[in-house]
C-alpha positions in Angstrom: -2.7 13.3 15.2 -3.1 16.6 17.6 -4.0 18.5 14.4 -7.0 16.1 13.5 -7.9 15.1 17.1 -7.9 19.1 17.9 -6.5 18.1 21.0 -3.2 19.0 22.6 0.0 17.5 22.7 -0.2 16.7 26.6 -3.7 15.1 25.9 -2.0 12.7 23.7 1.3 12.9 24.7 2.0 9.0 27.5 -1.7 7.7 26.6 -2.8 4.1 25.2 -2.7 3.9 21.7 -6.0 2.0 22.2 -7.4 4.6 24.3 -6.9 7.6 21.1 -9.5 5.4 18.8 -13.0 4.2 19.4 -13.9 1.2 20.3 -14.5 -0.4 16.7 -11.1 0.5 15.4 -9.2 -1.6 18.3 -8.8 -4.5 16.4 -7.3 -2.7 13.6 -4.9 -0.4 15.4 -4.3 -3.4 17.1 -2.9 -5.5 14.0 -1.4 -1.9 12.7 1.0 -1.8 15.6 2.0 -5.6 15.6 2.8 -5.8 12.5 5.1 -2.7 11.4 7.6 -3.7 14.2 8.3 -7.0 12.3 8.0 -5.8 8.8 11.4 -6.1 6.7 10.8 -2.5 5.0 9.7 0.9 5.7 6.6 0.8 3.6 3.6 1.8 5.7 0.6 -0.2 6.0 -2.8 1.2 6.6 -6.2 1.2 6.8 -9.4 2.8 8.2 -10.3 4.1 11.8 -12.3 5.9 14.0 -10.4 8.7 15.8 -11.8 9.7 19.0 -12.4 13.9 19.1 -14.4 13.9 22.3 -16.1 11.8 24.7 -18.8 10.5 22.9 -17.6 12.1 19.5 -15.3 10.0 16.5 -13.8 11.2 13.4 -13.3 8.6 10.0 -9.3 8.8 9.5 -7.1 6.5 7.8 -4.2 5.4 9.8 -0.5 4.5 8.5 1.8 3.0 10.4 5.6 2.4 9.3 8.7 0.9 11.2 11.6 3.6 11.4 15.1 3.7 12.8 16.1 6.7 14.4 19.9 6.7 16.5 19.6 3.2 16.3 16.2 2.2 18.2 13.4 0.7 16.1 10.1 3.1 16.5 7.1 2.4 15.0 5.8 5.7 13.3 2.0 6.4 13.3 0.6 9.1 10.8 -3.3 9.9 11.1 -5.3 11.7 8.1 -8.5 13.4 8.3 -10.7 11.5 5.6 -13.4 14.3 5.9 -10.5 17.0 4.9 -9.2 14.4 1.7 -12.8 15.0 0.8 -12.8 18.7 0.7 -9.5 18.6 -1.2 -11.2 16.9 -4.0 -14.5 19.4 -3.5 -12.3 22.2 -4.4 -9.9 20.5 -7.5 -13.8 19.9 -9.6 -14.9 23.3 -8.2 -11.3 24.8 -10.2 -11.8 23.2 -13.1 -15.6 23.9 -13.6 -14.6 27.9 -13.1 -12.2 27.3 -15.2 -14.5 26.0 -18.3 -16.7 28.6 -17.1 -14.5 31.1 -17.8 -13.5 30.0 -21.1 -17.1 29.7 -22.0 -17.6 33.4 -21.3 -14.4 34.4 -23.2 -15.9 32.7 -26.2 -19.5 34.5 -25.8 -17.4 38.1 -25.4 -15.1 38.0 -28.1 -18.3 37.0 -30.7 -20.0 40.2 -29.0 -18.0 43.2 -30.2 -14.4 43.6 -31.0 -14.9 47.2 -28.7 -14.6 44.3 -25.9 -11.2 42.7 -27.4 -9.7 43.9 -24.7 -11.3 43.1 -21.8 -12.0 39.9 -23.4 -8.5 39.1 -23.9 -7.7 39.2 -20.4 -10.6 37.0 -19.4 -8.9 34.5 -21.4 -5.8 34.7 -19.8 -7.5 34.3 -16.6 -9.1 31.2 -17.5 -6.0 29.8 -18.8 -4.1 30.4 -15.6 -6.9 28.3 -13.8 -7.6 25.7 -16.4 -3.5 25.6 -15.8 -3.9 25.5 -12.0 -6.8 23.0 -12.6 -4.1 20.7 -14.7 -1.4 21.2 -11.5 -3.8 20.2 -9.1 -4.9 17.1 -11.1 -1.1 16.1 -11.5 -0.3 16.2 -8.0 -3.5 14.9 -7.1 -2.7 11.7 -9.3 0.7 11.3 -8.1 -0.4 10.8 -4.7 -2.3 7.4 -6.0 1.0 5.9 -6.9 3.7 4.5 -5.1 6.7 6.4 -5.6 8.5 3.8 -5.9 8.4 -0.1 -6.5 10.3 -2.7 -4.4 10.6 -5.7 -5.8 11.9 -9.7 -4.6 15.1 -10.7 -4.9 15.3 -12.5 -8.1 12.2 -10.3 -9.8 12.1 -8.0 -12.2 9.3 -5.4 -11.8 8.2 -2.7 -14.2 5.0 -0.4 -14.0 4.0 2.3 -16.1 0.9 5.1 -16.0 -0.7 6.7 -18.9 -2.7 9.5 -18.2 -5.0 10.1 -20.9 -5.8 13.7 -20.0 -4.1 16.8 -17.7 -7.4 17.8 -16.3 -8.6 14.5 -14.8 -7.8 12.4 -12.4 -7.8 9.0 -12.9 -8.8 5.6 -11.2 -6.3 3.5 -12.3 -4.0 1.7 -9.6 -0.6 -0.6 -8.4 1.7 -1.5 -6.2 4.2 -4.4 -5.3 4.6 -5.1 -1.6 6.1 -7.4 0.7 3.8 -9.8 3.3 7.5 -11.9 4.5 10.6 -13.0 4.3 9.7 -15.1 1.6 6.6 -13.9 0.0 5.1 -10.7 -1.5 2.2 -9.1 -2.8 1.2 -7.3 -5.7 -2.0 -5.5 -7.4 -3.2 -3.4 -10.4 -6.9 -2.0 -10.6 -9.2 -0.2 -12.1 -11.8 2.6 -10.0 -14.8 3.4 -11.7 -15.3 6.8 -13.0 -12.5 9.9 -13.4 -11.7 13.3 -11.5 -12.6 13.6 -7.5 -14.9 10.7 -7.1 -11.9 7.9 -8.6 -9.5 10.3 -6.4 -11.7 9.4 -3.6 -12.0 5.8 -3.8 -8.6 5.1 -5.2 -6.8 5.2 -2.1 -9.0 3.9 0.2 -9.1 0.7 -2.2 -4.9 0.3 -1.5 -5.1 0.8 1.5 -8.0 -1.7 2.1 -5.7 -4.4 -0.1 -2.9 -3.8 1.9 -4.5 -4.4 5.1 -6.7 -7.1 3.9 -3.2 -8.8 3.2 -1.8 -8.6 6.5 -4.2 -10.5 7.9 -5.4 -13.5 5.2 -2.8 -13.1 1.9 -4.8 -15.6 0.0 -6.2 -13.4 -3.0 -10.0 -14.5 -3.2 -9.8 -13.6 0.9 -8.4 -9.9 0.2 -10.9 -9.2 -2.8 -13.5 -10.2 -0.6 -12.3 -7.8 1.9 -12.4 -5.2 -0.2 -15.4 -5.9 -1.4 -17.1 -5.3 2.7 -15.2 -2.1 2.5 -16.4 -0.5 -0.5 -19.9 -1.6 0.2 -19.9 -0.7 3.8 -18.0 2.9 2.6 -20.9 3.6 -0.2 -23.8 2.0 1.3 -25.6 5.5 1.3 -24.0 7.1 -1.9 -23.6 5.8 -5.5 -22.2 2.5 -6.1 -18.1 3.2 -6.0 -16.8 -0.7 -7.8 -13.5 -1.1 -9.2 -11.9 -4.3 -11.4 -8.8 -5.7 -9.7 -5.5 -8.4 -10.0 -4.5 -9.3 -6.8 -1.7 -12.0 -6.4 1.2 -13.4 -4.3 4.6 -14.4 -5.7 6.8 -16.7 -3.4 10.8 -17.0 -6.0 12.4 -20.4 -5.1 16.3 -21.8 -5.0 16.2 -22.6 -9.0 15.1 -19.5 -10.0 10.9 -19.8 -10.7 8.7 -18.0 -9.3 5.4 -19.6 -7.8 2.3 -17.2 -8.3 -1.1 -17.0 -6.9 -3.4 -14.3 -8.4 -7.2 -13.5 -7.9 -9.5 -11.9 -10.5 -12.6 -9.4 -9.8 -13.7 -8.4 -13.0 -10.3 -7.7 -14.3 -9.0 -8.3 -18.0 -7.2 -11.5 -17.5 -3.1 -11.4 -17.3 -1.0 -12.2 -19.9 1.8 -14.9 -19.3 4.8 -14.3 -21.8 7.3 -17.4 -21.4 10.9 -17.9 -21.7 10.2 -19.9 -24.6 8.0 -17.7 -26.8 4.9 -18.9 -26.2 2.1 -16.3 -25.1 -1.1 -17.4 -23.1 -3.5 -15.4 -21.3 -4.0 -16.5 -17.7 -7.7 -17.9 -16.8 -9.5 -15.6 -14.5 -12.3 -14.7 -16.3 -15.6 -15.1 -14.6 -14.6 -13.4 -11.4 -17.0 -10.2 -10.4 -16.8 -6.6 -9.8 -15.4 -5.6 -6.5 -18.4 -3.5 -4.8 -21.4 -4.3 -6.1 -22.4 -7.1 -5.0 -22.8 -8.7 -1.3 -21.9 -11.9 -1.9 -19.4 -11.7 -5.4 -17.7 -14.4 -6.8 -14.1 -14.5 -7.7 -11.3 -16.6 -9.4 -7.8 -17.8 -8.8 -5.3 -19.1 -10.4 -2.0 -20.4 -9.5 1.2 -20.9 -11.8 4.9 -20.7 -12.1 7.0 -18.2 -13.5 10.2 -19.8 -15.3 13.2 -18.4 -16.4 12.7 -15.8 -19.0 8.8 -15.6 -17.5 7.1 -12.1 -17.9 3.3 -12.0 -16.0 2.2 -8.8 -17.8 -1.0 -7.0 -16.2 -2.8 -3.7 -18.0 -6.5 -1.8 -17.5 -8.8 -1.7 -20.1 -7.9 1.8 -20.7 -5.0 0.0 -23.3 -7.7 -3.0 -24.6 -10.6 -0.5 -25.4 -8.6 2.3 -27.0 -10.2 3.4 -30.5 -8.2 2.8 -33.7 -10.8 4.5 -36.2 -13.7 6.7 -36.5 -16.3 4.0 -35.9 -17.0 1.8 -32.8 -13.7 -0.6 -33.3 -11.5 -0.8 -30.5 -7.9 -1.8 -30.4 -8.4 -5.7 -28.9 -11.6 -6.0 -30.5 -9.8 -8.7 -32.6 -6.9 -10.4 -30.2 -4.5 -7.7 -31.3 -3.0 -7.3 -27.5 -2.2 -11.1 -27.2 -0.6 -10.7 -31.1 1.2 -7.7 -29.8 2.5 -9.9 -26.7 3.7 -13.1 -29.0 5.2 -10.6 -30.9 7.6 -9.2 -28.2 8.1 -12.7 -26.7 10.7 -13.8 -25.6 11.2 -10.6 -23.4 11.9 -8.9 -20.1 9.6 -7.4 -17.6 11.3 -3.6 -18.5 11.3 -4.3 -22.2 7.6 -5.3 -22.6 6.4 -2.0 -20.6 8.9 -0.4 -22.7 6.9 -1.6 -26.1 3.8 -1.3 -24.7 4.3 2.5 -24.2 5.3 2.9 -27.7 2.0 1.2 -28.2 0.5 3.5 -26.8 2.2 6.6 -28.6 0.9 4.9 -31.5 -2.7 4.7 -30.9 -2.5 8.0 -29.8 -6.0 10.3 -29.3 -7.7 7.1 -29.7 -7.0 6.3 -25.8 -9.2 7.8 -23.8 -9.2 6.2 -20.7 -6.2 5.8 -18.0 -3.9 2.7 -18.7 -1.5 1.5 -16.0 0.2 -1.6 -16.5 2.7 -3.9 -14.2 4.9 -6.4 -15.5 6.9 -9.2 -13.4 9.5 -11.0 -14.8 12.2 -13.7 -14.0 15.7 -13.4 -15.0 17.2 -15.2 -18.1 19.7 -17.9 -17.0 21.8 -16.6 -20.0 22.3 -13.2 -21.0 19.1 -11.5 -22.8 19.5 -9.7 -26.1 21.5 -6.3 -25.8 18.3 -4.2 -26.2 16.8 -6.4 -23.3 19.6 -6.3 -20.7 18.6 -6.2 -16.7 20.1 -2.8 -15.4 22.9 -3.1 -12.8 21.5 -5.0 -9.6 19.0 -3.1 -7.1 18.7 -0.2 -9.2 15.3 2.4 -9.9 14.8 4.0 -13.4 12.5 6.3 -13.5 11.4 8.0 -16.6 9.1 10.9 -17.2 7.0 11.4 -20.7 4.8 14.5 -20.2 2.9 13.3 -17.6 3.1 9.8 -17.9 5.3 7.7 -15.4 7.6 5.1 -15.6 9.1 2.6 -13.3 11.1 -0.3 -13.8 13.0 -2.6 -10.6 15.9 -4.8 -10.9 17.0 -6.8 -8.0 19.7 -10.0 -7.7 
């Protein structure tokens, strides 16, 4: 906080938390603090502030707050970050890679020139490789940053995610997470930013973090994509429209074993629900809006129950529009996902990620757009097929492919 505040550790150090931000932010630093003494795990929760720098001055931040345990006391752990400096970051990743196709542009025009110049040509084009390279490095990191590291999931709940990145050199806008609100209740999400490369970077996290606080305050899913949808307009009002598409739900597991869901849609492809019994049915969200656009959006929920042998199975429309030929056809022109979907059920929530990836290795070139997708599941009440079977209880798998990631959660 010193570092962004540019103040000193003794100017800090014994003050009001209240007293740090402006007068605005109170609420929200407010609810920060409350609630990360009494959350049940160390995930941080966030959201925007106003840091003050001076006595009239304030700087946008976004502010994280985390319970942590240290020699047996419970702190709660406040980390500030300089939205102005996130923006920079991104400034300089386009400025890389536009040098970089600059520089393979003039190695091109050289070598076509004279072959005298082979020479100096051919180390021009070494250059440029090293910085398309450093461009792809950048872009990687960048994009890992936008993902949790790691999923929790509910006792009694499978969960399985898994990102495709469609190219090294951009970033994408494609989102998820799993998090809890209680005890007894937790929330999850998977969306969709508009655009690729700095300006997706730029919105993707603001739009977690906006979900995640949205949550702590009202959970019910039509209440948090509304909240979003103040925070995007309010953050663009000035600039280009910045929307996204987004599932938003809460999942409460009971005594027998179901799992009772309540998920919102703005604009989203509509879930799919794979059932225990083998029956496939998409679930009814469609007519909900863009998150962003408008001022007064409309939205739609739905509420069901996840059964034994249940997988809820959400994706972006990275998967749906993929091409499959040299025309204008896309892969779901024709129903082929919810085809795909009866074909795997039965299933688990591991499994169908697992096929859906191999999917995706399939269609190859033809996806050119980002695809995460999320999968929740509930637990046979006998054992699944072999190539099915749960891993051992509250374990993480993760498994790399190039640059695509992979995450699947058991818990008991």
């Amino acid at each position: 906080m010193c570092r962004v505040a540019g103040s000193d550790r003794s100017e800090v150090l014994g003050r009001d938390a209240m007293s740090l931000f402006g007068p605005a932010s109170a609420a929200t630093i407010a609810a920060l603090l409350s609630h990360s003494p009494s959350a049940d795990t160390a995930t941080p929760v966030g959201a925007s502030a106003d840091l003050r720098t001076g006595p009239t001055t304030v700087l946008a931040v976004l502010v994280m707050a985390n319970r942590i345990n240290v020699g047996g006391t419970d702190l709660i752990q406040v980390t500030v970050q300089d939205a102005v400096a996130q923006q920079l970051r991104e400034r300089r990743l386009t400025s890389a890679r536009n040098e970089a196709d600059s520089g393979h542009a003039d190695v091109s025009r050289a070598l076509s020139r004279s072959q005298d110049a082979l020479g100096v040509s051919e180390d021009a084009r070494k250059s440029a490789e090293a910085e398309r390279s450093e461009v792809q490095l950048l872009a990687s990191r960048l994009q890992r940053t936008l993902l949790p590291p790691i999923l929790s999931a509910p006792p009694g709940i499978d969960v399985s995610a898994f990102y495709h990145h469609a190219s090294t050199e951009d970033v994408g806008g494609d989102f998820y997470d799993v998090f809890p609100l209680d005890a007894g209740t937790w929330a999850f999400f998977l969306g969709d930013v508009s655009g690729k490369g700095a300006g997706a970077a730029a919105v993707t996290p603001l739009t977690r973090y906006a979900i995640r606080a949205a949550a702590v305050f009202d959970r019910d899913p039509i209440a948090v994509l509304t909240n979003l949808n103040s925070v995007l307009l309010q953050e663009f009002r000035d600039e280009s429209p910045r929307f996204c598409t987004v599932i938003y739900g809460t999942m409460a597991p009971s005594d027998d074993g179901s799992v009772a869901v309540t998920l919102a849609s703005g604009g989203h492809p509509p879930a799919l629900h794979l059932r225990g019994d083998g029956e496939v049915v998409y679930v009814d969200t469609l007519g909900g809006q863009l998150v962003g656009i408008l001022e007064q959006p409309r939205f739609r929920s739905r509420s069901l129950v996840l059964d034994a042998g249940d997988v809820l199975l959400m994706y972006t429309d990275g998967l749906t529009e993929a091409r499959t030929g040299s025309g204008r056809a896309r892969y779901d022109d024709d129903g082929a996902l919810e085809a795909f979907a009866r074909s795997a059920a039965p299933t688990t929530a591991a499994a169908i990620i697992d096929r859906t990836r191999a999917l995706l290795d399939t269609l190859g070139p033809g996806v050119e757009d980002d695809v995460a997708l999320l999968a929740l599941g509930t637990p046979h009440r006998t054992a699944p097929p072999e190539d099915h079977r749960r891993t051992p209880a509250h374990t993480v798998t993760g498994q790399r492919k190039s640059e695509n990631e992979c995450l699947h959660v058991t818990t008991s």
